[in-house]
N, C-alpha and C positions, 0 to 999 in steps of 0.2 A: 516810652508810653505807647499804648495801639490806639491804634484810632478805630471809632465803633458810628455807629448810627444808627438810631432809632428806628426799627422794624416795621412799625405799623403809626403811620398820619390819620389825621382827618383827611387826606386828599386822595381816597384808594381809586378813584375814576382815570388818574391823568395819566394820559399815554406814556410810553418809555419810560414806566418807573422805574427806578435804582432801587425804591424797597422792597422789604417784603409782601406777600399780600395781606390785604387786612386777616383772613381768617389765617390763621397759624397754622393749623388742621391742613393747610392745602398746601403747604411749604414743602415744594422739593429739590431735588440736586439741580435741577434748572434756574430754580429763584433763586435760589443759596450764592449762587456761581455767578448768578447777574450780583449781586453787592460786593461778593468778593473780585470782580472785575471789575467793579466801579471803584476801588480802591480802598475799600476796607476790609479790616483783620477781622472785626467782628462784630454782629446785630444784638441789637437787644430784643428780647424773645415779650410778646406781651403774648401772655392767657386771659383772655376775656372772665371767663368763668372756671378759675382754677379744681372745684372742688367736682367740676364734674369733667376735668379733663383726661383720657383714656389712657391709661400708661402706656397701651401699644402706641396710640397718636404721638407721643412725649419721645419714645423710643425711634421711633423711623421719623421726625422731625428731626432729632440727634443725628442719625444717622445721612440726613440727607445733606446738615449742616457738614461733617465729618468727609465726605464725600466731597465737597466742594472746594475743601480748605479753609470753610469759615468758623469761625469760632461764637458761641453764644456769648456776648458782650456783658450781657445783664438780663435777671428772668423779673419781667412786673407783671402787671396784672390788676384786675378788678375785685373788688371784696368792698363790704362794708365799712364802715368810719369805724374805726380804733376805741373814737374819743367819744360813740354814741351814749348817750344817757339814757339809752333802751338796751337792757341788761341781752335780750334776747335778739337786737339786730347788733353788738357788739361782739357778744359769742360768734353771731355769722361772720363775721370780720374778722375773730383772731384763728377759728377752724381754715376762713381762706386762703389767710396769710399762710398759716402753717401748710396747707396744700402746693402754695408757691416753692416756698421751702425744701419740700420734699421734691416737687418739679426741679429745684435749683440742683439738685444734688443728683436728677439723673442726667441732667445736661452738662453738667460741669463747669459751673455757671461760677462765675468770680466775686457776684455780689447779686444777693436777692431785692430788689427794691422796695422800701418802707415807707407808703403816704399814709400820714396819721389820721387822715380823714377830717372831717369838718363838719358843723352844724347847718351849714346852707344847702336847704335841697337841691337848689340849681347845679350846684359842683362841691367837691371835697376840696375846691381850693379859694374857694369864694369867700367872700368877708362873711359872720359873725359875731355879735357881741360876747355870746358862748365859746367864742373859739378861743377867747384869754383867760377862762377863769380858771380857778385852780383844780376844781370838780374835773374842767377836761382833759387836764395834765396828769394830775392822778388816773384817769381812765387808760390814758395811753401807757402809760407806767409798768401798771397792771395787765392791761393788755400784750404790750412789748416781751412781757416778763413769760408769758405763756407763751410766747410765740419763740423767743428767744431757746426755752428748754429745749424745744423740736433742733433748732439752728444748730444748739449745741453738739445733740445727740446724731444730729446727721453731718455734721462738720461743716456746717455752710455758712457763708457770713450773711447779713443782712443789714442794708444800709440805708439809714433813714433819712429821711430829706426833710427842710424846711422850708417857709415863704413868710414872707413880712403878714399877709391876711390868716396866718394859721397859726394853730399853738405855739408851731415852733420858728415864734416871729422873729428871735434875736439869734447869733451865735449865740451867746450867753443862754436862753435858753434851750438850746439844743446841749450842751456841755451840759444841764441839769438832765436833761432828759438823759442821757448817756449815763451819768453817774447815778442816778437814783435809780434808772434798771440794774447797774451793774454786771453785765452779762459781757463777755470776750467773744461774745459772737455778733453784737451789736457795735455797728460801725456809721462810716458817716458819709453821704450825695454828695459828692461836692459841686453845688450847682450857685455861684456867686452871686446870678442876677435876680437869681428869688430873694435877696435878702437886702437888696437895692429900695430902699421903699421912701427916699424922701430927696429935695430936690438938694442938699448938700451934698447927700451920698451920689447922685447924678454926676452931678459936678469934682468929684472924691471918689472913684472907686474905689482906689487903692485904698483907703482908709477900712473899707468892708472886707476885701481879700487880706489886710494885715489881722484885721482881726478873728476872721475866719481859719488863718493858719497857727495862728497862736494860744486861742481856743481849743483847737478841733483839728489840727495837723498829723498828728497821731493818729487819728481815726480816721483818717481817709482812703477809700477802699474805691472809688470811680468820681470820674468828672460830668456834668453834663453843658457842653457847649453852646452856649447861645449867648447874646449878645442886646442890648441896651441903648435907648436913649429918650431924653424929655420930650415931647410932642408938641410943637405948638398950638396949645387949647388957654384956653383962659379958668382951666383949674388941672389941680396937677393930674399929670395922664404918661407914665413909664410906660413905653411899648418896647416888648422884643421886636430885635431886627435881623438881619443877620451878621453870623460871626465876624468882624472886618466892619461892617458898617456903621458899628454905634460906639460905645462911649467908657466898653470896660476895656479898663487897664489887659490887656491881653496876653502881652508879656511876662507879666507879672502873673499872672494868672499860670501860664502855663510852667513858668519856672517854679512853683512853688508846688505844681502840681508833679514834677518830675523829679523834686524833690523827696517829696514824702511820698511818692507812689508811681516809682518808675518802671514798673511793670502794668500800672492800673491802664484800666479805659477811659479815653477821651469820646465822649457819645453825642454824636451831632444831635436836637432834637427840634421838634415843633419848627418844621419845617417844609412848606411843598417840595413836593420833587422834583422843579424846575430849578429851583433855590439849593439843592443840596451838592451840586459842585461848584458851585458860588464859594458855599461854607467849607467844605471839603480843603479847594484850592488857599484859599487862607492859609485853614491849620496846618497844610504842610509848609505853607511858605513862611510860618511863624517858626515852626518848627525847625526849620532851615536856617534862616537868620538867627535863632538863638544858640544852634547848635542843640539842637534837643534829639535824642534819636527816637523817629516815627515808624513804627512796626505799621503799614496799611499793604 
């Protein structure tokens, strides 16, 4: 597996960063070259505003990556909710996606990433009562389905992520989402701790990573690495922590990930910059003790 990290935080202020800079536009063989000497194979690439990104900017981004030695881990980006019940901000959403898409395929990008979006204006990842019904499922569907033909047509994969607050609350319903697009260019995040959403499963990872492989093992095309545990509050409260310091199954995580996707990316995310050789140092030394081989 390579190991990747996430290009652009909420923390772009903190001195000696290891990532990329917030604007992408501004990425050169100097920044590229600081993450690839900070020990990683390769970033993940965010476009802000895919549909109006420049193809010359896309092109010498590439190229300053290539220059560096670093590799483009994963291409995301911002676009509208998938799953909108506004015919006309969901069209804005599935022309963005396909924007990414096409960006995936001049970067040479291993997986395009897929957020199905959400009915809560505060985030696309926030709770909803709209966010389980079946109206939003079918929208994604639909959506996907369009977005997918571009995927096809350009040879790129694209990989869809879930979270316990969004459509795609369950393994089991991500495996519907997959099957009811039916598309070979739709694949599958594998990100564990979004799917972590009650306090047995806390206590049980492994029970979420068996069913996440067993499910959805076959479709796995990138990792995203972060890490879990229960909060002492006096109502239930999951926070991320960092990788090493909470409560997934890790091990187990990774072997399963080097199983079904031993070429794929393992992508540190949501995390300050002070925190990312914290998480860094772990995954190699997981990696080590399992005997896993780490391309960084």
């Amino acid at each position: 597996m390579k190991l990747g990290v996430a290009g652009v935080l909420a923390y772009p202020d903190e001195p000696d960063a290891v990532l990329l800079p917030p604007d992408w536009r501004t990425i050169d063989v100097a920044a590229a070259r600081r993450v690839r000497e900070a020990g990683f194979r390769g970033a993940q690439l965010f476009i802000p505003r895919p549909l109006e990104a420049d193809p010359g900017d896309v092109r010498r981004v590439q190229h300053a990556f290539d220059a560096a030695g670093l590799e483009v881990a994963q291409v995301n980006g911002w676009y509208e909710p998938l799953c909108s019940y506004d015919d006309a901000v969901r069209a804005a959403g599935v022309r963005g996606m396909q924007a990414l898409v096409r960006i995936g395929r001049m970067v040479n990008a291993p997986s395009v990433y897929v957020r199905p979006g959400g009915h809560n204006l505060n985030g696309h990842w926030y709770a909803h009562p709209e966010n389980h019904s079946p109206r939003t499922f079918d929208n994604i569907v639909d959506s996907l389905r369009r977005v997918c033909a571009i995927a096809e047509a350009e040879g790129v994969r694209v990989a869809v992520e879930g979270h316990v607050l969004s459509a795609l609350d369950t393994p089991q319903r991500v495996r519907d989402l997959l099957d009811a697009v039916g598309s070979p260019a739709l694949k599958f995040n594998y990100d564990p701790v979004n799917f972590v959403g009650t306090v047995r499963q806390v206590h049980d990872t492994a029970s979420v990573l068996n069913e996440l492989y067993a499910l959805l093992g076959r479709n796995i095309v990138a990792a995203h690495a972060k890490d879990c545990r229960l909060a002492d509050q006096l109502v239930v409260h999951i926070e991320e922590v960092v990788p090493g310091s909470g409560v997934l199954d890790y091990a187990l995580f990774m072997r399963r990930f080097q199983e079904v996707c031993p070429d794929g990316y393992f992508i540190i995310e949501h995390l300050p910059n002070a925190l990312v050789p914290q998480a860094r140092n772990f995954v190699r030394s997981m990696a080590t003790a399992l005997g896993i081989p780490l391309e960084c």
